[in-house]
C-alpha positions as CSV (number, residue, x, y, z in Angstrom):
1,X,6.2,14.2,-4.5
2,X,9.0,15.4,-6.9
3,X,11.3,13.4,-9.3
4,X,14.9,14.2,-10.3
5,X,16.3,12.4,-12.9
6,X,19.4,12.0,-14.8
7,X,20.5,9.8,-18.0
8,X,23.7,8.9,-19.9
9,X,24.5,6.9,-22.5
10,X,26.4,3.5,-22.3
11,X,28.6,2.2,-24.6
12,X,30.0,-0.7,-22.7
13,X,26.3,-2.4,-20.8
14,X,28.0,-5.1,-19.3
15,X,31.1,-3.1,-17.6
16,X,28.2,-0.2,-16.3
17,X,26.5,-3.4,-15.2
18,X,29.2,-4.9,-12.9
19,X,29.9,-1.6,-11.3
20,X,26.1,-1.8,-10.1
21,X,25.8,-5.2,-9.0
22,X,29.0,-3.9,-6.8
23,X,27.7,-0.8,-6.1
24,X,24.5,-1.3,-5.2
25,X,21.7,-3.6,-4.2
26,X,19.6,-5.3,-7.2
27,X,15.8,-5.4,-7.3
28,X,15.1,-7.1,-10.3
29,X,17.1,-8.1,-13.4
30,X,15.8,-8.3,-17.4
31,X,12.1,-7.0,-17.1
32,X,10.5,-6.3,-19.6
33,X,8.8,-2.8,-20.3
34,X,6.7,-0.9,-22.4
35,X,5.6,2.7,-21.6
36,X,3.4,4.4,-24.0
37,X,3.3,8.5,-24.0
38,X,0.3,10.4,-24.4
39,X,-0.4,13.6,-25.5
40,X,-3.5,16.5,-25.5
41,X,-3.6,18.0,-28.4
42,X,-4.7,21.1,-26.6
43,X,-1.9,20.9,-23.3
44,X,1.7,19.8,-24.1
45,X,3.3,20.8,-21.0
46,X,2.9,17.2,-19.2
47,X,3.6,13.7,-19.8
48,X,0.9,11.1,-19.6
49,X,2.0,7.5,-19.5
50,X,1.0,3.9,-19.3
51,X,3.5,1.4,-18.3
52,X,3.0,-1.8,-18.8
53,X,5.2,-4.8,-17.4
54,X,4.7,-8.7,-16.8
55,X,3.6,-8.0,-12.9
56,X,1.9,-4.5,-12.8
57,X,0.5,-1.4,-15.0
58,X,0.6,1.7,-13.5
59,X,-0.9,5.1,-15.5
60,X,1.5,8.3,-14.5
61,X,1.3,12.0,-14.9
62,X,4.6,13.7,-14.7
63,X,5.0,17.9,-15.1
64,X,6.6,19.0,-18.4
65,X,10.6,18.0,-18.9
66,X,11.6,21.5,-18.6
67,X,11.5,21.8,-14.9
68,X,14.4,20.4,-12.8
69,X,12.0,18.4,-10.1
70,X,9.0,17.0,-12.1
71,X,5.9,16.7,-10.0
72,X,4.8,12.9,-10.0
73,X,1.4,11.3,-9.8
74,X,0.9,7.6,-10.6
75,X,-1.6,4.7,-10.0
76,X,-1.8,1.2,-10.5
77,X,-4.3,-0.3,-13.2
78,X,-5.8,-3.8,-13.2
79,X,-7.8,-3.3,-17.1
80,X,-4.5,-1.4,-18.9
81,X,-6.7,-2.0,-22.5
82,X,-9.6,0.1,-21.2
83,X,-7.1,2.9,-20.0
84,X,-5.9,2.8,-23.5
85,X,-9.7,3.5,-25.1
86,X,-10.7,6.0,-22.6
87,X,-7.7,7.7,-23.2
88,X,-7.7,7.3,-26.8
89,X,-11.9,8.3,-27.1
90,X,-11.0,11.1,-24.8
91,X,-8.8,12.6,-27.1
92,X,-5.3,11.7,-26.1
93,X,-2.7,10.7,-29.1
94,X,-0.3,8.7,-29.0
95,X,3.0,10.6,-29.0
96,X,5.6,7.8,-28.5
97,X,5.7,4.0,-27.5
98,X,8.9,2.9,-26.2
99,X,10.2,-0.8,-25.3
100,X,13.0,-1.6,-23.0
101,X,15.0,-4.4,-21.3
102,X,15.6,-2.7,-17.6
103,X,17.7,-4.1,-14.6
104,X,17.0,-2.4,-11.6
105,X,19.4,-1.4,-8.6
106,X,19.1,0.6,-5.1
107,X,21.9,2.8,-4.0
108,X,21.7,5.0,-0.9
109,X,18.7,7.0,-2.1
110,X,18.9,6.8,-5.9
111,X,17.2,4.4,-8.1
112,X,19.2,3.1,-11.0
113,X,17.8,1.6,-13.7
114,X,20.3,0.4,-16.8
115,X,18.1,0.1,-19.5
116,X,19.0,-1.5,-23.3
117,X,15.7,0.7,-25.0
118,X,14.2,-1.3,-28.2
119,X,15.6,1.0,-31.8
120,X,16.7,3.6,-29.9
121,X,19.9,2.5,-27.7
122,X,21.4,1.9,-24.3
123,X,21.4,4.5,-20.9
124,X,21.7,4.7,-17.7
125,X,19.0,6.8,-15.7
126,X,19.7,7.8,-11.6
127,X,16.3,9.3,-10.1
128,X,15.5,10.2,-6.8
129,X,12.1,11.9,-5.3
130,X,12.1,14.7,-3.0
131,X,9.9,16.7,-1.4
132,X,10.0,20.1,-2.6
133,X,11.4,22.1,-5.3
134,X,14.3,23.9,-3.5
135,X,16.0,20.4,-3.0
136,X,16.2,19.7,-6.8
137,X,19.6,21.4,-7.2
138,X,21.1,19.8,-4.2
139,X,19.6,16.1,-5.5
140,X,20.5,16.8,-9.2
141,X,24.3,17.6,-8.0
142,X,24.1,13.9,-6.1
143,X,23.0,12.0,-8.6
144,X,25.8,14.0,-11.4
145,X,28.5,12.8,-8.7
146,X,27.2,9.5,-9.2
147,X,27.1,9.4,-12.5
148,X,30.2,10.5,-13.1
149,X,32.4,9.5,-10.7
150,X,31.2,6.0,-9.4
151,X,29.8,4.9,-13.3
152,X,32.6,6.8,-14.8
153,X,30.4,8.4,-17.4
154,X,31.3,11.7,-17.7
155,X,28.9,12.6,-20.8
156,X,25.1,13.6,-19.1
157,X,22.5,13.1,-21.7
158,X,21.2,16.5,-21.8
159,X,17.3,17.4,-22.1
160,X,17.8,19.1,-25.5
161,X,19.6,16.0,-26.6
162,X,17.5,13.0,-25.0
163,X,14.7,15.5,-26.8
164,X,16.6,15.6,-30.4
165,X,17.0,11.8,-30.3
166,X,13.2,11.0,-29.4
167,X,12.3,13.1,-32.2
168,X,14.8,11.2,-34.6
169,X,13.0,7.9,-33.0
170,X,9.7,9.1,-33.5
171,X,9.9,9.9,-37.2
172,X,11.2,6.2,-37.9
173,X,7.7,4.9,-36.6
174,X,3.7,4.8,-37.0
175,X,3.1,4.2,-32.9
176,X,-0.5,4.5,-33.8
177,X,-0.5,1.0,-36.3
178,X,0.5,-1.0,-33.0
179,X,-1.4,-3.5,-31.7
180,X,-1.6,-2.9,-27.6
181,X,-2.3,-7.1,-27.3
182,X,1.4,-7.0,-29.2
183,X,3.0,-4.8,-26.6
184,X,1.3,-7.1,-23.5
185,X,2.4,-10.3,-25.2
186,X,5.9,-8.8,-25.5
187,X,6.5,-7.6,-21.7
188,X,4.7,-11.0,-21.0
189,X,7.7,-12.5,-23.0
190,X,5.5,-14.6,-25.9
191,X,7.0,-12.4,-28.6
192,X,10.0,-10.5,-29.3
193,X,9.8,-7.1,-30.1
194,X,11.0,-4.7,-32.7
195,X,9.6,-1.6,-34.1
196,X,11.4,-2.3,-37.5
197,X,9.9,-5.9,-37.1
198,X,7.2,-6.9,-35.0
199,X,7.6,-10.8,-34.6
């Protein structure tokens, strides 16, 4: 199976919001999320992530960002802590941890997920799966349409952008000095969460 995917930016969270809940149908509201990114040192053209939320953790592989339709594999994990070691002693790094407040909505086809994303800011992403390559242009065309016309936010967050402000968010932060028990008690909602300030 393929993913596209688009993002945006929002300025105004709760007006983007309303136009959803009219839009669309809602599957969940204010779940908590942490995904953490891994990396091989030796292979950089793919994404590795373990995603962590109150109900389920699921480990994915997605193809590098470069390619419209992104090849997806994911799984659920019961023990996320020893997917974290094995990936760790098998020489993964941890290339970025991010932490995000996500409602969740259905329309037609797309999946719509308004996110406010811990120290780094608030977007909108619209992703779909198909099943080959040759329909990415078709789906990415949709889901622009969407953005655009039934949001009303004409600005796409381009790749080379979403990749330029990663790196900004990056450099702020030691991902490595985190405690994993900190970022299970936060989508478990014990703590609140803050990169600048872990409380």
């Amino acid at each position: 199976m393929y993913e596209v995917e688009l993002r945006a930016l929002v300025d105004n969270f709760e007006g983007i919001k309303k136009k959803l809940e009219d839009l669309g149908d809602k599957i969940f509201e204010n779940q908590r999320e942490v995904t953490i990114f891994f990396f091989n040192p030796n292979k950089d053209d793919f994404d590795l992530r373990l995603k962590l939320t109150k109900d389920k953790n699921i480990i994915s592989f997605k193809e590098g960002i470069s390619k419209k339709a992104r090849k997806e594999i994911e799984s659920e994990v019961s023990n996320p802590k020893a997917i974290y070691d094995l990936l760790l002693e098998s020489g993964f790094k941890i290339k970025m941890i991010v932490g995000r407040v996500k409602h969740v909505y259905q329309y037609k086809n797309f999946n719509v997920l308004l996110n406010k994303v811990l120290n780094w800011g608030d977007a909108v992403e619209v992703e779909t799966e198909i099943k080959s390559e040759e329909e990415a242009e078709e789906a990415e065309k949709e889901i622009k349409d969407f953005i655009q016309k039934k949001l009303g936010l004409k600005n796409l967050l381009s790749k080379e952008r979403m990749l330029e402000m990663n790196e900004e968010y990056n450099n702020k932060y030691d991902f490595n000095s985190i405690n994993l028990d900190l970022l299970i008690d936060y989508v478990n909602g014990k703590i609140r969460l803050n990169f600048d300030n872990l409380e």
